[in-house]
C-alpha positions, -999 to +999 in steps of 0.1 A: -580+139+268-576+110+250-538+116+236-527+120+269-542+091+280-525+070+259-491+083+266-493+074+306-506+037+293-477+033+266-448+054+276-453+053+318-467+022+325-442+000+317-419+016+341-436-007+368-421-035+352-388-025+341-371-018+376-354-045+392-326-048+421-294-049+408-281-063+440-309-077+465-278-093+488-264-059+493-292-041+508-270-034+543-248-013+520-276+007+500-276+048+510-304+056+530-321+091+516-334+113+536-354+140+513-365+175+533-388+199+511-398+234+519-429+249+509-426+280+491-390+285+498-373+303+474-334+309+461-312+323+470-328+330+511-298+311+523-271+320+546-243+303+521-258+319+493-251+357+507-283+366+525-270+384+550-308+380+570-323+349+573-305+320+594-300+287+579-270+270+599-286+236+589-286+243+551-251+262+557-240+227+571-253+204+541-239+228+517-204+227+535-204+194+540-216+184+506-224+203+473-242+238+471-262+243+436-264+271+416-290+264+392-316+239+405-347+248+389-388+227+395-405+208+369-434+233+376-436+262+403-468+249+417-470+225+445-489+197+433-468+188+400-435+201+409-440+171+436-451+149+415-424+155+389-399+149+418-421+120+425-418+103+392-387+116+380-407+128+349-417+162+339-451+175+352-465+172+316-457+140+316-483+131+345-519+135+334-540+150+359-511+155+382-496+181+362-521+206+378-529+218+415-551+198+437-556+168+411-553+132+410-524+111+406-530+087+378-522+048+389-502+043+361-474+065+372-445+052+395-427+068+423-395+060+432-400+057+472-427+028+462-395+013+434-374+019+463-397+001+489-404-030+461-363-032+465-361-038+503-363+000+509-381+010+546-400+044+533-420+069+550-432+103+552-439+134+573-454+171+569-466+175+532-461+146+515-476+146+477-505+169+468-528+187+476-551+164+457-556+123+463-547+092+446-565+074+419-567+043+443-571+058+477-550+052+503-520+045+476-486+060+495-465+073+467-441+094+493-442+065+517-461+054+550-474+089+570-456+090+604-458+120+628-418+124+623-385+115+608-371+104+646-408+086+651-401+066+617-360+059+630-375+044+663-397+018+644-370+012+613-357-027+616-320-021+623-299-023+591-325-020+568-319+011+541-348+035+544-358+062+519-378+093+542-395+124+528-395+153+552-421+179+540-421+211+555-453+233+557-433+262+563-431+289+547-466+284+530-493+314+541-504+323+558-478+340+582-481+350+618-478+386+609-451+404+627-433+367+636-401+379+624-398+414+638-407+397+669-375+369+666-356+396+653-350+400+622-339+433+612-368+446+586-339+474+577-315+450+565-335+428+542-329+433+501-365+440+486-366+426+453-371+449+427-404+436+418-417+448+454-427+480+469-398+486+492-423+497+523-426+485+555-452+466+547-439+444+524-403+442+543-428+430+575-439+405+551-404+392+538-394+390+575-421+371+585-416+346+554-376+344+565-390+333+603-409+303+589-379+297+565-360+298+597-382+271+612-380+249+585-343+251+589-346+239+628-369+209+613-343+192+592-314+204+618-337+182+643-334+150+616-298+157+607-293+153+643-312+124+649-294+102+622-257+119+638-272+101+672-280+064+652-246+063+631-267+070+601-257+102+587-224+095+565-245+065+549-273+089+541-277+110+509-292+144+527-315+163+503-326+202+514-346+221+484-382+235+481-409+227+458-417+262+445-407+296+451-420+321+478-458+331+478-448+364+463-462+384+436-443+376+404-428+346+426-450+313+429-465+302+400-445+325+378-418+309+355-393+333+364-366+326+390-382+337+417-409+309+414-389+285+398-349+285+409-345+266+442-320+265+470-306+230+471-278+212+489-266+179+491-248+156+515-238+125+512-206+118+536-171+105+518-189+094+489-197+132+479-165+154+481-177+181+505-174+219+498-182+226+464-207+252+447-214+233+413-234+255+386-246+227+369-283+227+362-305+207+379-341+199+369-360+184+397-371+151+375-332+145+384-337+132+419-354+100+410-330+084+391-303+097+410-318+078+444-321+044+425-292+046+408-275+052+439-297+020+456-287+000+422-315-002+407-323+004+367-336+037+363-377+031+342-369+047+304-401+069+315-379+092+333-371+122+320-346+136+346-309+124+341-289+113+377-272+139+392-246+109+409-216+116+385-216+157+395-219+145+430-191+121+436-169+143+416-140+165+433-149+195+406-170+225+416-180+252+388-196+237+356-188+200+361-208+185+336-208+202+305-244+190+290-263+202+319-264+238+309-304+246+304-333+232+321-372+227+307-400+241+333-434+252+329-471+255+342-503+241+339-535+256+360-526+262+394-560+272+405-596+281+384-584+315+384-593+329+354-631+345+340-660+325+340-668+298+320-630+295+313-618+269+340-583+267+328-548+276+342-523+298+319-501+270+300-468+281+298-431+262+290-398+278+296-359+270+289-335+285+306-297+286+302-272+304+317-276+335+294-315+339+287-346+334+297-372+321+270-407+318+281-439+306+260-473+315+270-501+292+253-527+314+259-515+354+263-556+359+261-560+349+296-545+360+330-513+349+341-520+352+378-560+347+375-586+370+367-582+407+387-618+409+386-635+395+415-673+397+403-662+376+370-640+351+386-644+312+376-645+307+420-671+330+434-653+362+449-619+349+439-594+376+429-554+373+412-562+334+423-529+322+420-509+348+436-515+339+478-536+362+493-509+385+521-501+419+526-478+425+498-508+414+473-526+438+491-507+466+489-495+459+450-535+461+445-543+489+467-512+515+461-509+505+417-519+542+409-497+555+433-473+559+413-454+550+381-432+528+394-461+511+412-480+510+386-452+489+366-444+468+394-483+453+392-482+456+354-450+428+360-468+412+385-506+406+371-512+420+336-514+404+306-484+387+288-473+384+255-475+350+237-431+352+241-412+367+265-368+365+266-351+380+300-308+386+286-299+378+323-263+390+315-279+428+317-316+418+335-306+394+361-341+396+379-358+389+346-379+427+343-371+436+306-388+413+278-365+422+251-382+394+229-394+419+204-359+437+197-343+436+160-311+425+178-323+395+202-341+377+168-316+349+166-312+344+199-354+341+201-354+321+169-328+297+182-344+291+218-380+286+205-367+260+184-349+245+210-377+245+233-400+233+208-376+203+197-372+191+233-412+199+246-422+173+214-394+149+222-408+147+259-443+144+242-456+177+263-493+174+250-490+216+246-470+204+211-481+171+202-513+178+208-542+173+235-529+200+255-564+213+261-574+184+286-553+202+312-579+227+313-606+202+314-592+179+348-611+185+381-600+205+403-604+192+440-599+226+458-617+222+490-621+184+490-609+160+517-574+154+517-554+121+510-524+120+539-499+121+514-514+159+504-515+176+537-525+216+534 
């Protein structure tokens, strides 16, 4: 614990210090942000990006009106430190105890909503703010002041004053209404199982009920987007829609492969962003911080890891705009105590991913990537596949696995144990089904992105590789505790 103690003292908490207005006369002419977060919202189940299913005219606007990304991918695909990576603008590594689920956010680290409010900034927060877990001080608001909703928190805003809002959705976090989106019609025939899934009724039911939450969540930020249209506030507003980790699907949430890492995300920001363009640059989420205060003028802490996206957004250029941003770093810490007692640990696990490949590194291929299946030996009394949400396509992956082969293989993908590499050549296994990191002719290609990866995790100091990585699996886990505001649900 004690290596990783030392890094938040000498590497984070400076940051506090370090950030100063660059321009506290010019506050009337600051962007106002206005940052709306799914839960469990995965890429691409978006009208603009093809699906033909689920309806998303307010996304579909942002992404007309602004820029549509390709390749935004989460610090972590687990709801507490992808957060807090957005948050901080660091990767979830970085943070301590907030690199895992339900944990506490250390004191020492900085969010740029409370950098933005030291600035002049009116900030606030609704839904699911940061968490679930609490604050090291409690009662600290690191998303903001809780109000009961974005139009609530326009009402009471001092007229001219920039704000910075965080619009959390719960939606579409289990569990689900179940039959909800037969019932608002969505057409269980039409919908594209992934491959990963039995393609049943069952688990179509499932999707469709997932896609009428997504739906909802949709209306929510409609609803603000509206709102600032009616105050004059839009154009001056840099519009954030995203997620914070994929769909509570096996081989989805928590997983490392795109369906629980790769996020939808649009931006809007009126003249100042030219509008229409899909950019396949990739985005890590530690990019929004610095990108909100170097938009608000402010000197971005050296403690962040994420690099402003502001230069691909007021460009005119779609495609690959900015040539260095081809790869991102993600990864996992524990999610929940899912694995066999006494071992109270998650499954550690750091990825890079480019356009081409898929590299994945799993710290400890002894254990179980999506928590013990083995109820009676569970770490949490009668807990079973703990980090995969509990819902009727679990179910019926766990029922039906002897059914058949291809059953069988699609819970083999989902739940059994992984090797200690894995590498996905996307060109020919686009959903990421075919480790191919043992073949003669994919060495060099291994070779090169371990070394890559393991260059960049020790210049980042990721405890995993510089060492006192095993106080992640050490760090309480507050599952079941009171929650702090900022960590609703």
């Amino acid at each position: 614990m004690r290596p990783l103690l030392a890094l938040l003292a000498v590497v984070i908490g400076p940051s506090l210090v370090c950030l100063l207005p660059a321009a506290q006369g010019a506050a009337d002419e600051r962007p106002n942000v206005l940052f709306a977060i799914a839960d469990d919202w995965s890429w691409p189940h978006a009208g603009t990006y093809g699906d033909a299913v689920v309806a998303t005219p307010t996304f579909d606007r942002l992404a007309r009106e602004g820029v549509l990304f390709s390749h935004a991918f989460v610090s972590a695909p687990s709801c507490t430190a992808s957060r807090g990576a957005i948050l901080t603008g660091q990767y979830h590594w970085r943070l301590g105890t907030a690199a895992n689920l339900w944990s506490v956010f250390p004191d020492a680290l900085a969010t740029y909503p409370e950098l933005l409010e030291q600035s002049g900034y009116a900030t606030g927060f609704t839904g699911k703010g940061w968490g679930p877990g609490r604050t090291q001080t409690p009662q600290r608001s690191i998303a903001g002041r809780g109000f009961p909703s974005f139009q609530a928190f326009l009402a009471q805003r001092p007229a001219g004053q920039p704000f910075c809002f965080w619009l959390g959705g719960t939606d579409p976090h289990r569990p689900y209404d179940a039959g909800s989106g037969a019932r608002a019609g969505i057409d269980l025939a039409r919908i594209a199982v992934p491959p990963w899934l039995p393609d049943v009724t069952e688990v179509r039911s499932d999707l469709a009920d997932y896609y009428f939450e997504v739906q909802r969540f949709d209306q929510v930020v409609g609803a603000a987007v509206q709102a600032l249209e009616e105050s004059g506030e839009l154009d001056r507003t840099i519009v954030v829609m995203t997620s914070d980790n994929g769909m509570p699907f096996p081989r989805c949430k928590a997983n490392l492969y795109d369906g629980g890492s790769r996020m939808p995300l649009a931006i809007r920001w009126g003249s100042r962003c030219p509008p229409g363009r899909h950019v396949d640059d990739f985005v890590s989420f530690t990019d929004f911080a610095p990108t909100f205060l170097e938009a608000a003028g402010l000197v971005v802490p050296a403690a962040m890891t994420g690099r402003s996206l502001l230069p691909v957004l007021v460009s005119d250029h779609s495609g690959q705009v900015d040539a260095a941003r081809d790869h991102v770093l993600l990864g996992k810490e524990r999610h929940c105590p899912a694995q066999e007692r006494p071992n109270q640990g998650g499954y550690p696990c750091r990825a890079l991913r480019t356009r081409d490949f898929l590299y994945i590194r799993n710290f400890a291929p002894d254990r179980w990537p999506a928590g013990t299946p083995h109820y009676q030996q569970a770490t949490v009394p009668g807990a079973w596949l703990g980090d995969c949400d509990n819902g009727p396509t679990k179910t019926y992956l766990v029922t039906h696995r002897d059914a058949t082969a291809a059953l069988q293989r699609m819970y083999q993908l989902a739940f059994d144990k992984r090797p200690a590499e894995e590498l996905y050549d996307l060109s020919q296994d686009a959903h990421q089904l075919d480790n191919v990191a043992g073949r003669p002719e994919y060495a060099a290609v291994r070779s090169q992105l371990a070394q890559q990866l393991t260059e960049q995790l020790r210049a980042t100091q990721d405890p995993r590789v510089v060492g006192g990585g095993e106080a992640f699996d050490t760090y309480e886990y507050l599952g079941g505790a009171p929650l702090h505001p900022d960590a609703r649900r």
